[in-house]
C-alpha positions as CSV (number, residue, x, y, z in Angstrom):
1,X,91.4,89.4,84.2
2,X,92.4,87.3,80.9
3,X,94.0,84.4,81.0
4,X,96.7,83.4,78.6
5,X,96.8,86.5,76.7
6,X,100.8,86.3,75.5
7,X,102.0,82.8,74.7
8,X,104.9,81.6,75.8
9,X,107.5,82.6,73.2
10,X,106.1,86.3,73.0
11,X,106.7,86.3,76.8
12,X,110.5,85.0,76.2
13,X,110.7,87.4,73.6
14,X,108.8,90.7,75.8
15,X,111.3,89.4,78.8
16,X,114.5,89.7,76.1
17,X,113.5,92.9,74.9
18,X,112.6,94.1,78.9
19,X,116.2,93.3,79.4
20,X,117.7,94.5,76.0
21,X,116.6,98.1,76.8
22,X,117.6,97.7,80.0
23,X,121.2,97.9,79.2
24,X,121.4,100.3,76.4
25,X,119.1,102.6,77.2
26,X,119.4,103.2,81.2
27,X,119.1,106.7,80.9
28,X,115.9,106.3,80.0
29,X,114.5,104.4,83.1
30,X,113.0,105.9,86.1
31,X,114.1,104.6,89.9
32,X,112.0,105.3,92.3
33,X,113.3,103.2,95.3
34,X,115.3,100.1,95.7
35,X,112.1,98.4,94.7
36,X,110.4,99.8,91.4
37,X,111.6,100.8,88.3
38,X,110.3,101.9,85.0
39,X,110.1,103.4,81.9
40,X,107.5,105.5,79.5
41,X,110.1,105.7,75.8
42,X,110.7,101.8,74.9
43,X,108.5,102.1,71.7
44,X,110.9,105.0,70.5
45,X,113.6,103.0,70.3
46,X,112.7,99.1,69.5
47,X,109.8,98.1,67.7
48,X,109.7,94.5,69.8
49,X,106.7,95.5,72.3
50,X,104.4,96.9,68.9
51,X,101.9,93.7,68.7
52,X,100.9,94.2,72.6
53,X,99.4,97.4,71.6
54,X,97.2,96.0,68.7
55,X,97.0,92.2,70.8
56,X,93.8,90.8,69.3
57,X,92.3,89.2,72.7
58,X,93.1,92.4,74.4
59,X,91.7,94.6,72.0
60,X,88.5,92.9,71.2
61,X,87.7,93.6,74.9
62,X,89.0,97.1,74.9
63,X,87.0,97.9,71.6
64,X,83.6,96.5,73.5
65,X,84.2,99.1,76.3
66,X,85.6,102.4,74.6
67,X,84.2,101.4,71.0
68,X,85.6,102.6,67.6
69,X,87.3,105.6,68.4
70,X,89.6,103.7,70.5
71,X,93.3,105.2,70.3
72,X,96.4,104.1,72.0
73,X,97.5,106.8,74.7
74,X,100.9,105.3,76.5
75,X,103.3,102.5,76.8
76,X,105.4,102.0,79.9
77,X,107.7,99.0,81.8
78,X,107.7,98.2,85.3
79,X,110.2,96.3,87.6
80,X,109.4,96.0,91.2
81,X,112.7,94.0,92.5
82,X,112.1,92.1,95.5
83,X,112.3,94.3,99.1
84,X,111.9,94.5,102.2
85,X,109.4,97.3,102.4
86,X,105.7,96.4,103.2
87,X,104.2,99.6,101.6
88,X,104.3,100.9,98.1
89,X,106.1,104.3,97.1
90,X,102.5,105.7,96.0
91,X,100.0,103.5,98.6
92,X,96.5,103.4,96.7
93,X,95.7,106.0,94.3
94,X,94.2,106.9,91.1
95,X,96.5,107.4,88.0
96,X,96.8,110.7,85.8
97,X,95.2,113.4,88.2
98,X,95.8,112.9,92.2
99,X,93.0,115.8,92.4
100,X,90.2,114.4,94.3
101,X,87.9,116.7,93.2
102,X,88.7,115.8,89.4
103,X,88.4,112.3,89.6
104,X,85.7,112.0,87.0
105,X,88.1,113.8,84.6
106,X,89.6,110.1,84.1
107,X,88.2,108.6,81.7
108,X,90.9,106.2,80.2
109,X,91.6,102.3,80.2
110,X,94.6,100.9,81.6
111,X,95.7,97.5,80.3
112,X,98.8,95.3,82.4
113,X,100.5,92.4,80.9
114,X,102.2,90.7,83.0
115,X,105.5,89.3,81.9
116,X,106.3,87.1,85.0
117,X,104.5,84.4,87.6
118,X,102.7,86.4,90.3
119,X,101.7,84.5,93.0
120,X,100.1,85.0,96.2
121,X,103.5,85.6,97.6
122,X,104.4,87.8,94.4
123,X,103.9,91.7,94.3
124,X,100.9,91.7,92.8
125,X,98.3,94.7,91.1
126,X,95.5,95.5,93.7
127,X,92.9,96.9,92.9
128,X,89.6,98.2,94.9
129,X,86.4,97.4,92.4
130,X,84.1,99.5,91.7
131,X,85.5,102.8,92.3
132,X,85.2,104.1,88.8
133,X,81.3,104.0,89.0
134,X,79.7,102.7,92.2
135,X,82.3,103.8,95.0
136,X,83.4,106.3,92.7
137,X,83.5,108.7,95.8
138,X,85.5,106.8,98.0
139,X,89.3,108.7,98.9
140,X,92.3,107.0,98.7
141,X,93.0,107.6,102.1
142,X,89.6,105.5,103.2
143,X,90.2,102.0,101.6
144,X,90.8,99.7,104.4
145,X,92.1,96.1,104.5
146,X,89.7,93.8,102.9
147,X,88.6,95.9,99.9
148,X,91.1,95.2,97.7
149,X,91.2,92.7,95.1
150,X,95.3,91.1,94.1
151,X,95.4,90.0,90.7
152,X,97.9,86.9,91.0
153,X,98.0,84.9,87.4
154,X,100.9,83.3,85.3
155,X,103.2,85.1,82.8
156,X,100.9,86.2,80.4
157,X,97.6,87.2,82.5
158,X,96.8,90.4,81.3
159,X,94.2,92.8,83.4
160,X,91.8,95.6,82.0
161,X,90.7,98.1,84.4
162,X,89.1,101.4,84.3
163,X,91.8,104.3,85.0
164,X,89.3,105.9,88.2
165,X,89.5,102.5,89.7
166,X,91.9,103.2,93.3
167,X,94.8,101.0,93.0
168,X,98.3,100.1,94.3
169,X,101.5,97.8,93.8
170,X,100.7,95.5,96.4
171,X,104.3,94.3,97.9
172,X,104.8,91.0,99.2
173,X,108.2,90.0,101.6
174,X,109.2,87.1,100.1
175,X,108.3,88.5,96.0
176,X,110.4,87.3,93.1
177,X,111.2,90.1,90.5
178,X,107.8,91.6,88.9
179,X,107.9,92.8,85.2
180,X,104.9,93.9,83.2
181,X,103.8,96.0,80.8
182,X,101.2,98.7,81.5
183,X,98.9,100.3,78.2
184,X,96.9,103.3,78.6
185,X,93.8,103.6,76.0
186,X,91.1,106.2,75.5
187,X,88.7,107.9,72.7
188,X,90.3,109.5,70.0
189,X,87.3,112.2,70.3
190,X,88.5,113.2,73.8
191,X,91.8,115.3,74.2
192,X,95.0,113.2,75.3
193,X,95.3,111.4,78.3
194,X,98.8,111.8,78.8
195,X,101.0,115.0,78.0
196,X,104.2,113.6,79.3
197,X,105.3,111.5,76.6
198,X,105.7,111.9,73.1
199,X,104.7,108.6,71.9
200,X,102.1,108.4,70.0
């Protein structure tokens, strides 16, 4: 978890360009409930989200733990509104291949900006540590209360996690609006992560 990645005028300026899309391009966003929204095709059509991808905190860290051959795999926008619901659409899981059995097929980096407060009583990431490597063979299905790890931080906070790593939208009753920004990276080496978007 880094601190004061963005500063405050890029998040002013991420949060007008969340917003901008929004409303001209809503064909192009994805709702899965009442509660989270998001899209994968902002960088086709407005160049304003470009410098997250190449942010030079950020990718100092990612270069240290893919090396060199980094490459940039995926951009995407999420909203989680505010809701009643005390469970996530998706619960804990791991991105890119639901496959249990090919789990160690997942090899990339995920990077999340977020673009808003997230407190304690804010939907927050979650995450269950460890379960790229040392708990690499625990299910989904077996995380219990008390494993999991909420990532609360100001605008700004960004988080760097290995893709195998279980994880969940964590909802909270009482939430404000969540936005961030979620990066996928991997080797250049190593065939594409993702095969649903055309960008890059």
């Amino acid at each position: 978890v880094l601190e004061e990645v963005l500063a405050p005028g890029e998040i002013s300026a991420l949060n007008r360009a969340v917003d901008y899309h929004f409303a001209n391009y809503p064909q192009e966003w994805l709702k899965f409930d009442e509660s989270l929204m998001e899209t994968i095709t902002a960088l086709s059509s407005m160049s304003d989200f470009d410098f997250t991808i190449e942010n030079p905190t950020t990718l100092d860290v990612l270069r240290e733990l893919i090396g060199e051959e980094i490459t940039f795999e995926e951009f995407e926008i999420i909203i989680r509104d505010p809701t009643t619901k005390a469970r996530d659409l998706k619960g804990w899981h791991r991105d890119l291949i639901r496959d249990y059995d090919r789990r160690m097929e997942i090899n990339y980096t995920s990077l999340i900006y977020y673009l808003t407060d997230v407190s304690a009583s804010d939907h927050c990431f979650s995450i269950i540590p460890e379960t790229h490597n040392r708990l690499v063979n625990l299910r989904p299905e077996e995380v219990v209360p008390g494993m999991e790890f909420d990532v609360v931080g100001p605008a700004g906070t960004a988080v760097i996690f290995h893709g195998r790593c279980i994880h969940a939208g964590r909802l909270k009753p009482n939430s404000r609006q969540r936005r961030s920004l979620h990066l996928y990276f991997d080797r250049s080496d190593r065939p594409r992560t993702t095969e649903w978007t055309k960008i890059p």
